[in-house]
SEKEDO-344443 format. One record per residue (C-alpha): x, y, z; residue number from 0. Coordinates in pm, 1 decimal, padded with zeros to 6 digits, always signed. Example, Ala and Ser with C-alpha at 12.3 -4.5 7.8 and 13.67 -1.06 7.14 Angstrom:
2
<<+01230.0, -00450.0, +00780.0>, 0>
<<+01367.0, -00106.0, +00714.0>, 1>
//
This chain:
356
<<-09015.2, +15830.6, +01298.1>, 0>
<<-08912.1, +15704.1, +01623.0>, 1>
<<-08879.0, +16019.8, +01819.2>, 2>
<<-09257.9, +16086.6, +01672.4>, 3>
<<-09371.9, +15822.9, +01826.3>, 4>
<<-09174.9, +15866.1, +02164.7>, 5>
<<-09265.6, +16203.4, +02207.7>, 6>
<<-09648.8, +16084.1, +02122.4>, 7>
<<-09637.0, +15820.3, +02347.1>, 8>
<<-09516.7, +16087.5, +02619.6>, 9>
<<-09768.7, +16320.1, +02581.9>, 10>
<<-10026.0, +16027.4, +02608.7>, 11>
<<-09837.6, +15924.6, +02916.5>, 12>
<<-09850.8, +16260.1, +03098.3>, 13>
<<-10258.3, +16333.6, +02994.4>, 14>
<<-10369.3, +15969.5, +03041.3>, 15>
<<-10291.4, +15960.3, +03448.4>, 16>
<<-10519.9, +15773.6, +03765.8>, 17>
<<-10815.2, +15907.5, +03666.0>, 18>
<<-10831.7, +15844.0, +03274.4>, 19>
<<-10709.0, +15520.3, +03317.2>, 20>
<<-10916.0, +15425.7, +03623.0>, 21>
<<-11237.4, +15526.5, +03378.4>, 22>
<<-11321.7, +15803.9, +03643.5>, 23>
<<-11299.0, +16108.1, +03446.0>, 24>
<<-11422.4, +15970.2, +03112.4>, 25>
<<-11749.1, +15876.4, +03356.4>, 26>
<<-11761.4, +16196.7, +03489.7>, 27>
<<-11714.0, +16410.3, +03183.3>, 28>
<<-11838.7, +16173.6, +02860.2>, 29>
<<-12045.0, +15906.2, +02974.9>, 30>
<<-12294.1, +16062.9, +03201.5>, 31>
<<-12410.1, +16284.6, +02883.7>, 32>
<<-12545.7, +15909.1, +02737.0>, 33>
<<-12528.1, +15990.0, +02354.6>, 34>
<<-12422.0, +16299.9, +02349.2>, 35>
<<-12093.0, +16215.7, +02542.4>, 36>
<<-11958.5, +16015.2, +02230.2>, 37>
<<-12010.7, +16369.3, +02063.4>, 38>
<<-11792.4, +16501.5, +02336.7>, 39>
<<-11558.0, +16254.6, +02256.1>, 40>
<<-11528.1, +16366.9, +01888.7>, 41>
<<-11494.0, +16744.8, +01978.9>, 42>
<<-11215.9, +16616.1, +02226.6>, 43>
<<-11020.4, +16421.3, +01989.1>, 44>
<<-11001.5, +16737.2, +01715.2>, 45>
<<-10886.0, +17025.8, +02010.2>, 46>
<<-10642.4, +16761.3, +02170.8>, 47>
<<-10467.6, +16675.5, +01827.9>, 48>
<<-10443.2, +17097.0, +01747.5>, 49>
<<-10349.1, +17205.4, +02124.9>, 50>
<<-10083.2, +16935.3, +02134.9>, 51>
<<-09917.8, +17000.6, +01787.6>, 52>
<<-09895.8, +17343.3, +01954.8>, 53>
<<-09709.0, +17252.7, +02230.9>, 54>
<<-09475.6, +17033.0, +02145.1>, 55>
<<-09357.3, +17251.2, +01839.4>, 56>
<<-09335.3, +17567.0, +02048.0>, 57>
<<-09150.1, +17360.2, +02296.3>, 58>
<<-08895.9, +17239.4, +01997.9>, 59>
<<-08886.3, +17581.8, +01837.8>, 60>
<<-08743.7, +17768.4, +02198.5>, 61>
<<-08530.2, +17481.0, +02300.6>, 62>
<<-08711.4, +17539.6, +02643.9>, 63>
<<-08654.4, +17328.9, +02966.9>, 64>
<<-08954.2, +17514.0, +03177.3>, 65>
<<-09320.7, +17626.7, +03020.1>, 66>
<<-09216.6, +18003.1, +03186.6>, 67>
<<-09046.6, +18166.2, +02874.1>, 68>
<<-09307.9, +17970.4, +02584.6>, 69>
<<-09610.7, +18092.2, +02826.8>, 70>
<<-09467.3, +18437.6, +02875.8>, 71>
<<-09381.0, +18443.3, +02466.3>, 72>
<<-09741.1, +18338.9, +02383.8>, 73>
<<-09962.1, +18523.3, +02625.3>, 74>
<<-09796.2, +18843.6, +02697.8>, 75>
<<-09708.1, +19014.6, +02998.4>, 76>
<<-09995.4, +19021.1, +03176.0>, 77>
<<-10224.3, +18738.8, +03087.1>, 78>
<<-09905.0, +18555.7, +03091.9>, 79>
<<-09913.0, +18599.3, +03466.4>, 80>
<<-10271.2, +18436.7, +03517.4>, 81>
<<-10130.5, +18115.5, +03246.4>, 82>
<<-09813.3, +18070.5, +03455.2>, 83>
<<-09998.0, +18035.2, +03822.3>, 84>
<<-10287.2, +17852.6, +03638.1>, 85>
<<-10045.8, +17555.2, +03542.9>, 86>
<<-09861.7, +17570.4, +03829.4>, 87>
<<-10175.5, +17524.6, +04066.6>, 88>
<<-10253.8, +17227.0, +03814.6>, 89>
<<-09926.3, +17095.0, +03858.5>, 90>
<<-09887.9, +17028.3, +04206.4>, 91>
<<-10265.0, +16945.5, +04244.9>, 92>
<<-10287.5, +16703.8, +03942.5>, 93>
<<-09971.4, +16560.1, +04146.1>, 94>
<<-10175.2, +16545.3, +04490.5>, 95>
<<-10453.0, +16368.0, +04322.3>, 96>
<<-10173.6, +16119.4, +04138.3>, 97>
<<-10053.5, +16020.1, +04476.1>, 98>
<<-10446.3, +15959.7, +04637.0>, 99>
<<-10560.7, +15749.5, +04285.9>, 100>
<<-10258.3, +15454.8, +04384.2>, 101>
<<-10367.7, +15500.7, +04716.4>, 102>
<<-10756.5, +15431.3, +04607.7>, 103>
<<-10612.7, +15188.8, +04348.5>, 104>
<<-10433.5, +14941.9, +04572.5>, 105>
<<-10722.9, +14989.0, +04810.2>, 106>
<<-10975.9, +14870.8, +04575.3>, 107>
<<-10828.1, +14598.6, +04405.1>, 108>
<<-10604.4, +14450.4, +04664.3>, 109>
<<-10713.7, +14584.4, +04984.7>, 110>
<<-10446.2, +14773.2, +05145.7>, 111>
<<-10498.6, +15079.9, +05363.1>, 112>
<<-10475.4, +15404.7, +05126.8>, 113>
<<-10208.1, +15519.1, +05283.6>, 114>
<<-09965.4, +15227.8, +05163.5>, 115>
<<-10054.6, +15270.8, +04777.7>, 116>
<<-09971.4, +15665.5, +04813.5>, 117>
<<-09629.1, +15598.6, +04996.5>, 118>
<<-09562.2, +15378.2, +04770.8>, 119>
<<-09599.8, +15631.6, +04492.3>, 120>
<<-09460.5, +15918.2, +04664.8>, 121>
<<-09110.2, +15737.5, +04677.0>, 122>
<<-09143.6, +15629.2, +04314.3>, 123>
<<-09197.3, +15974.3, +04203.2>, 124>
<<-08930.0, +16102.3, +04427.4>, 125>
<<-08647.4, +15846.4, +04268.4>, 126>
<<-08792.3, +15971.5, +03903.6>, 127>
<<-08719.7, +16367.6, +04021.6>, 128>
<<-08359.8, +16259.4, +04041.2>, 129>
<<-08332.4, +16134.6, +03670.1>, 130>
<<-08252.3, +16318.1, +03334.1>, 131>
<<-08551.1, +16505.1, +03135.5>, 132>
<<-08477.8, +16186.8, +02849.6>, 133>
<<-08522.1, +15904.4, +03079.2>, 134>
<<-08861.5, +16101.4, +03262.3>, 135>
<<-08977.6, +16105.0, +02881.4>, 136>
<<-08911.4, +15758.7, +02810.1>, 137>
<<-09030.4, +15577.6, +03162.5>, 138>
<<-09366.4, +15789.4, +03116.3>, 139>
<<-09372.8, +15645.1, +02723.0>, 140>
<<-09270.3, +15282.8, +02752.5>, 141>
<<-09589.6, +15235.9, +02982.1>, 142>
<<-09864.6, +15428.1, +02723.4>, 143>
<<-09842.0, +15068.5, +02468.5>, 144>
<<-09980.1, +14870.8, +02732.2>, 145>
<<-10295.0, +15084.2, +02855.1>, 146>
<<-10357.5, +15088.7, +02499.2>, 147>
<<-10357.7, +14757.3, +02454.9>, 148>
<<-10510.5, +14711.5, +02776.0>, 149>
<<-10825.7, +14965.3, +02678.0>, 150>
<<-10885.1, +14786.2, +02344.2>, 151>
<<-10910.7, +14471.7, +02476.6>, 152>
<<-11165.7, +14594.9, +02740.0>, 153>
<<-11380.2, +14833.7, +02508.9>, 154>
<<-11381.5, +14478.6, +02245.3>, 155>
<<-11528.7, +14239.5, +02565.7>, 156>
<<-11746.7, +14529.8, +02679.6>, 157>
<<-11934.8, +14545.9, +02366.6>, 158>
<<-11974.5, +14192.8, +02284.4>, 159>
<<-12085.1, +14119.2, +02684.9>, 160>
<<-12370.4, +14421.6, +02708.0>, 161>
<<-12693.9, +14280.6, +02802.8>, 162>
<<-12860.9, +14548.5, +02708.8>, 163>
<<-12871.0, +14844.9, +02452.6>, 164>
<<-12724.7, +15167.7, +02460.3>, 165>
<<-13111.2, +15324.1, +02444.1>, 166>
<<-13188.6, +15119.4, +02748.2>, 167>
<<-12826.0, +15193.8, +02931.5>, 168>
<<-12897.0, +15615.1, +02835.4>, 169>
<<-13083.3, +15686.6, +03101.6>, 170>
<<-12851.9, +15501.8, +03397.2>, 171>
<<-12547.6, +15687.2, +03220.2>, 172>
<<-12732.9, +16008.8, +03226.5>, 173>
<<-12826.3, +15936.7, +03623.9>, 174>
<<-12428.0, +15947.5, +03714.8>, 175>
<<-12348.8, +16278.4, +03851.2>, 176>
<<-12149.3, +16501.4, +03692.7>, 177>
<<-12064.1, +16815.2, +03772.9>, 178>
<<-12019.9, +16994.8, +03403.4>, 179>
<<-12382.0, +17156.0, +03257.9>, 180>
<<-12350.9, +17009.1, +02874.3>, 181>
<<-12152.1, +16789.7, +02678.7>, 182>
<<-12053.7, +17061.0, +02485.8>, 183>
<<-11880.3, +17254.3, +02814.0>, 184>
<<-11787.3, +16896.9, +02951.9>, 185>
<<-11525.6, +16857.8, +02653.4>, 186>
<<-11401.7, +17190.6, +02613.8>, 187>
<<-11347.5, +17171.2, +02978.5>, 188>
<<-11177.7, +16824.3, +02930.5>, 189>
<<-10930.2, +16945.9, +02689.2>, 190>
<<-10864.1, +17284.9, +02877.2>, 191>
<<-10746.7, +17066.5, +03177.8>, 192>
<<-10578.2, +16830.5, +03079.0>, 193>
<<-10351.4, +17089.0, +02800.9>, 194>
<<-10314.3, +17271.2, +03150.1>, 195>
<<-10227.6, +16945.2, +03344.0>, 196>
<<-09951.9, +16843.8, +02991.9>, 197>
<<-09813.3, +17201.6, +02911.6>, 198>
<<-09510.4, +17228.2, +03117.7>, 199>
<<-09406.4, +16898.5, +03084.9>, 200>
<<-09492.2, +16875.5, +02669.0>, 201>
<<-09315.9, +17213.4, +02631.0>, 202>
<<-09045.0, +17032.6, +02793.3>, 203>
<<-09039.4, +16747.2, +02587.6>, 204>
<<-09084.0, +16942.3, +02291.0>, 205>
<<-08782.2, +17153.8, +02416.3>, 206>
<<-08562.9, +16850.5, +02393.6>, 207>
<<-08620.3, +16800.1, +02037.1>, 208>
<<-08427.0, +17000.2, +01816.8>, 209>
<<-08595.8, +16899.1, +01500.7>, 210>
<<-08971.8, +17120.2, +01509.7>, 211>
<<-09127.6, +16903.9, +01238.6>, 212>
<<-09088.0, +16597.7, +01447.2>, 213>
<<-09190.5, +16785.1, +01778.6>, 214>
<<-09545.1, +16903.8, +01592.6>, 215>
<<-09592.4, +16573.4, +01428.7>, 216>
<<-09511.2, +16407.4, +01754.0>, 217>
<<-09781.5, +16616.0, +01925.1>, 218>
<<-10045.2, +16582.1, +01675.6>, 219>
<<-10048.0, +16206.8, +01696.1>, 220>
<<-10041.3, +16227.2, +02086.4>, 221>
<<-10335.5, +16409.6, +02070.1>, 222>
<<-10472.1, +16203.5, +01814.5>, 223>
<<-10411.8, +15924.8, +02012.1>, 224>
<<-10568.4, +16061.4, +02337.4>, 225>
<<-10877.3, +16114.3, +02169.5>, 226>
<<-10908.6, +15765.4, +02055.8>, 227>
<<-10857.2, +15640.6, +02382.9>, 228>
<<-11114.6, +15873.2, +02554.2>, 229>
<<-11366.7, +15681.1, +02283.1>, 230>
<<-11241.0, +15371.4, +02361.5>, 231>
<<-11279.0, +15421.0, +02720.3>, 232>
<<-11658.9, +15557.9, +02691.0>, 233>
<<-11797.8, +15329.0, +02512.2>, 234>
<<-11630.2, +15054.6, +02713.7>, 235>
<<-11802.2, +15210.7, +03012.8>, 236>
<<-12120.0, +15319.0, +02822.2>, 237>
<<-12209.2, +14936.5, +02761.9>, 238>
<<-12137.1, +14811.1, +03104.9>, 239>
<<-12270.8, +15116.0, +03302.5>, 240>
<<-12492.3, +14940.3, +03485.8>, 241>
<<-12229.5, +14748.8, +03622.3>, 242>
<<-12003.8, +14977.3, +03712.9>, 243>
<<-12192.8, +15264.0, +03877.9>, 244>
<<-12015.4, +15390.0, +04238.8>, 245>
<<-11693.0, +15225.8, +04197.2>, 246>
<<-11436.2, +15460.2, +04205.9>, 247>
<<-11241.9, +15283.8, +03915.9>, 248>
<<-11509.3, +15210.8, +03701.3>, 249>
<<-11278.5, +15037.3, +03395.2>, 250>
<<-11070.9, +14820.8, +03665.6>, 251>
<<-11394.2, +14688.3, +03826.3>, 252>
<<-11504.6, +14580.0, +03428.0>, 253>
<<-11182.1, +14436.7, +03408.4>, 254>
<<-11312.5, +14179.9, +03719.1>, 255>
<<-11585.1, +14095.4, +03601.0>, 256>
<<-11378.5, +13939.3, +03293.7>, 257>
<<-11075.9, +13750.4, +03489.9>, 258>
<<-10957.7, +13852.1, +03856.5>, 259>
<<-10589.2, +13763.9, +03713.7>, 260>
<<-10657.3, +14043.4, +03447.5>, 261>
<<-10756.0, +14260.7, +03681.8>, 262>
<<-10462.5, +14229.0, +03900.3>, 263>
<<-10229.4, +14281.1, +03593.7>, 264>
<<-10418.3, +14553.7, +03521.7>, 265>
<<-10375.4, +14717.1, +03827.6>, 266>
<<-09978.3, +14736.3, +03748.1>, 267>
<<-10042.5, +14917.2, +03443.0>, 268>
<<-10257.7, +15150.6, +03594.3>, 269>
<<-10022.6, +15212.8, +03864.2>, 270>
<<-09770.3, +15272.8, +03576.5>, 271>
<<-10005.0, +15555.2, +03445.6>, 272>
<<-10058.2, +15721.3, +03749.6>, 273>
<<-09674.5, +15689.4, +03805.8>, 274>
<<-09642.9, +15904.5, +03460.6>, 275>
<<-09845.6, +16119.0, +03517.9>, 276>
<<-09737.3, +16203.6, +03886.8>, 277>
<<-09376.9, +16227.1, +03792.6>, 278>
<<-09462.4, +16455.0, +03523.1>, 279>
<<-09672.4, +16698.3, +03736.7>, 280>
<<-09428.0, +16739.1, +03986.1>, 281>
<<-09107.9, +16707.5, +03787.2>, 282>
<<-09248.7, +17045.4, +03589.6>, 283>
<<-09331.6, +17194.2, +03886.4>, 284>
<<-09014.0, +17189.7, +04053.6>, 285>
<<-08836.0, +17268.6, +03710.7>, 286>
<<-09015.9, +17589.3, +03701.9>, 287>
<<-08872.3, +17743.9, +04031.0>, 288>
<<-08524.7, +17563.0, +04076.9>, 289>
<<-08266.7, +17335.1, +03820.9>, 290>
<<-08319.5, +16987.9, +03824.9>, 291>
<<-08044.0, +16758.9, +03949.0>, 292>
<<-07907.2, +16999.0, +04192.0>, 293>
<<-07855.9, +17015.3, +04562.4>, 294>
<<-08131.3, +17263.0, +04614.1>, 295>
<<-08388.2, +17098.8, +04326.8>, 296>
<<-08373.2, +16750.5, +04522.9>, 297>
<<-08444.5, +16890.1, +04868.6>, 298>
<<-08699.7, +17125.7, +04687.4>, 299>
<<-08865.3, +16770.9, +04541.2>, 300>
<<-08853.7, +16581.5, +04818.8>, 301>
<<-09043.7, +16915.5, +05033.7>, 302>
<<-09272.5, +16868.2, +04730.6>, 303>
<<-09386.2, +16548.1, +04759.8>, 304>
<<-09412.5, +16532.6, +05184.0>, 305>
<<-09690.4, +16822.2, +05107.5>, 306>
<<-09883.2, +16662.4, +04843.0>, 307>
<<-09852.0, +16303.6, +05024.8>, 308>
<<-10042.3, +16476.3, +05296.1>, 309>
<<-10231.3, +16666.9, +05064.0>, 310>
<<-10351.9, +16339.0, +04926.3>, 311>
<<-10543.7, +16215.8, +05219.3>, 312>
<<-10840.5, +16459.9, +05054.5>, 313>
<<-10965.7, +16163.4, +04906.9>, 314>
<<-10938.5, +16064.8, +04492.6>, 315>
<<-11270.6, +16065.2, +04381.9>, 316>
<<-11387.4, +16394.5, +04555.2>, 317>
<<-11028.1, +16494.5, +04436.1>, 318>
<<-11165.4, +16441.1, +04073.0>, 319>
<<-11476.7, +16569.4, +04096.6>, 320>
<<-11409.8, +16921.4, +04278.0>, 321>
<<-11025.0, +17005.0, +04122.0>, 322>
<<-11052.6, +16833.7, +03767.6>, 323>
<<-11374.9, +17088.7, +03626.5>, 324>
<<-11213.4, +17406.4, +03853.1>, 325>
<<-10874.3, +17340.0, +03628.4>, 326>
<<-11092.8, +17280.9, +03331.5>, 327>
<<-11207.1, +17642.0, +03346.2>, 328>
<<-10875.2, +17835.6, +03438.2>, 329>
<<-10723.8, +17628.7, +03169.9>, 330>
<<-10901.7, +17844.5, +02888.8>, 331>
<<-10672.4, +18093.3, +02935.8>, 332>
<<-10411.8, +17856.7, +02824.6>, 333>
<<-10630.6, +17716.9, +02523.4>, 334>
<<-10692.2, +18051.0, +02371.5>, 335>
<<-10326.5, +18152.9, +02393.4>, 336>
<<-10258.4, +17808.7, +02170.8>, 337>
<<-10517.7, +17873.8, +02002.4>, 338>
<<-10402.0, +18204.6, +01863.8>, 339>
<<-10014.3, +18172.5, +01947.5>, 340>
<<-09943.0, +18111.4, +01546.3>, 341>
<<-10095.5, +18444.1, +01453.2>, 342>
<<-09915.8, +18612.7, +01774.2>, 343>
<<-09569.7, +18447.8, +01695.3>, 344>
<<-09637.5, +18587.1, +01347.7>, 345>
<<-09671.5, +18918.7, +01402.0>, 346>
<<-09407.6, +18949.0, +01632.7>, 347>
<<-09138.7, +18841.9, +01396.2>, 348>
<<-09323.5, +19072.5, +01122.9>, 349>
<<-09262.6, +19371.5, +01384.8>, 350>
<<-08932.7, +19240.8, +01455.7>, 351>
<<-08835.3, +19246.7, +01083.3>, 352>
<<-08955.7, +19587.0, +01076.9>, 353>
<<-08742.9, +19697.1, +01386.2>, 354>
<<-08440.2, +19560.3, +01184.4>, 355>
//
């Protein structure tokens, strides 16, 4: 049971990065559809439980310690190719925009030039490079209990503070700019992100779990748990919308308005999350092309990181708005090769059997 919930407090950990837990992208993608974004939130939930069981059991079922072999297995030769250079674009970029949201975080909230916030980061991730796949897994799930926490207690004051109701707040939610045509496409596109942004790393963690029914179980309850968290987080920001409109982290700023103290305690456990995530991104992305723990994989980190620290200085919100939804649609690939990977892995051992 407690591998289950370590390997679903992972996967929340790598999904749930700066801008879920900054309340950008559940603006951006649920709560500027008004109503119909709490749909969104639903559809969300149901593909993120699926998609993640997926992952983590093929992870656990070929022992794997990169996403290259699973994709390959899943997708085929060719469309394999496209799935492969699809995560590891999202990889490094989900990383870039990592390092710019403790930039914007420490920025907003304390201050500090931009620039301090993503050094910061940059070294923390580049310590975490150095560590066991184990300990990455359980630094990015001993932070997940507290966001939760965290969320609950925000989404709880949110709804008993709201001045007004949600038929008066639609119309200011549905006046935030999004860049997604429907609620429909805006969770679909969610999902096919962030499975894109937490493939390598959850068929990594899967990998290190030799037990599969633990692996799938641990998945489906990560997803589970994501999805709950992306309602949480919506409705938190769908009752205080008026408030929060232009700040680039929307749930910190509601956070202020309940105790300044909260908010600066807050700001750790955000920085934890985008810590998570960030590690994640860029410890699967150098896993793919060179072993961990070596000579040659710590110089290749460390070249790593100096790019996407420079990258960085692109800015986190326009980060979120232009990368996030461009990810979201290469990531279908991906979805539909989860999606139908049981009936493909089938077949294969039926041929196989008949090759025998």
């Amino acid at each position: 049971m407690w591998n289950i919930v370590k390997i679903a407090s992972a996967f929340i950990g790598i999904i749930v990065g700066a801008g879920f837990a900054s309340g950008q992208e559940v603006l951006q993608y649920f709560t500027s559809f008004g109503y119909m974004g709490t749909a969104a939130a639903v559809v969300a939930t149901a593909l993120f439980a699926y998609l993640g069981m997926m992952l983590a059991m093929l992870g656990s079922r070929t022992s794997t310690n990169s996403h290259k072999t699973v994709i390959y297995q899943i997708s085929g030769r060719y469309i394999g190719v496209i799935v492969d250079y699809v995560i590891i674009f999202t990889l490094f970029g989900v990383g870039v925009v990592m390092i710019a949201g403790a930039g914007s975080m420490l920025n907003q909230q304390f201050g500090l030039p931009a620039y301090v916030g993503s050094i910061v980061m940059t070294l923390l991730m580049g310590a975490t490079l150095m560590l066991k796949v184990k300990r990455v897994v359980g630094l990015i799930g001993s932070i997940t209990p507290f966001l939760v926490l965290a969320l609950v207690l925000i989404c709880c004051y949110s709804l008993l503070t709201m001045d007004r109701s949600f038929a008066e707040l639609a119309p200011i939610a549905e006046s935030v700019e999004s860049t997604l045509p429907h609620w429909l496409v805006s969770a679909i596109n969610y999902v096919s992100f962030n499975i894109a942004v937490g493939a390598a790393m959850t068929l990594v963690i899967g990998g290190a779990e030799k037990n599969e029914n633990i692996a799938k179980w641990g998945g489906l309850f990560g997803g589970l748990g994501v999805g709950v968290l992306i309602m949480i987080s919506h409705l938190a920001m769908f009752s205080q919308i008026d408030n929060i409109v232009g700040y680039p982290l929307p749930l910190l700023k509601i956070i202020d308005g309940i105790s300044p103290w909260l908010a600066t305690a807050m700001s750790f456990v955000l920085f934890g999350m985008i810590f998570s995530t960030g590690a994640s991104m860029f410890y699967a992305f150098v896993a793919r092309f060179v072993e961990m723990r070596t000579p040659r994989g710590n110089g290749f980190s460390i070249a790593t990181l100096v790019i996407g620290f420079v990258a960085s200085f692109a800015g986190f919100t326009k980060l979120v708005a232009f990368f996030y939804p461009l990810i979201g649609y290469l990531g279908l690939f991906l979805v539909f090769a989860l999606i139908f990977a049981p009936f493909k892995l089938k077949r294969d051992a039926r041929l196989a059997q008949q090759q025998a």
